[in-house]
C-alpha positions as CSV (number, residue, x, y, z in Angstrom):
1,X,0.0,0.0,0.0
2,X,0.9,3.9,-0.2
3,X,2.4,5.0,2.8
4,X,2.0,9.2,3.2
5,X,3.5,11.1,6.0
6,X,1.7,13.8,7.3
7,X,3.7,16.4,8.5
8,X,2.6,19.0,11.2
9,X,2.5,21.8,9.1
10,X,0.3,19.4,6.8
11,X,-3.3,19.8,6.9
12,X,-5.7,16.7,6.5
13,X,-6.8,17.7,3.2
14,X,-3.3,18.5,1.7
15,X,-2.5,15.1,2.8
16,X,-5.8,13.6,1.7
17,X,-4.8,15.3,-2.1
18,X,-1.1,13.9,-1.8
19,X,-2.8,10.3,-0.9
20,X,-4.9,10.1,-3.7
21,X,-2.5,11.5,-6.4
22,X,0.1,8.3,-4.9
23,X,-2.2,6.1,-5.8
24,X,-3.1,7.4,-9.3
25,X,0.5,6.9,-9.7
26,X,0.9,3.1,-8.1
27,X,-2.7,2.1,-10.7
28,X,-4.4,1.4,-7.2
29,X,-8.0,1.9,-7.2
30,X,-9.7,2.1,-3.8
């Protein structure tokens, strides 16, 4: 699976976005 670190500057959403776009990349559909 993708694995995203969330930084603490990093807001859930900005993570959320960064998530999704890794798994575009890796073909993964969830």
């Amino acid at each position: 699976m993708a694995e995203v670190r969330i930084g603490e500057h990093d807001s859930f959403e900005v993570a959320l976005k960064r998530f999704n776009r890794k798994i575009q990349q890796a073909g993964i559909l969830s």
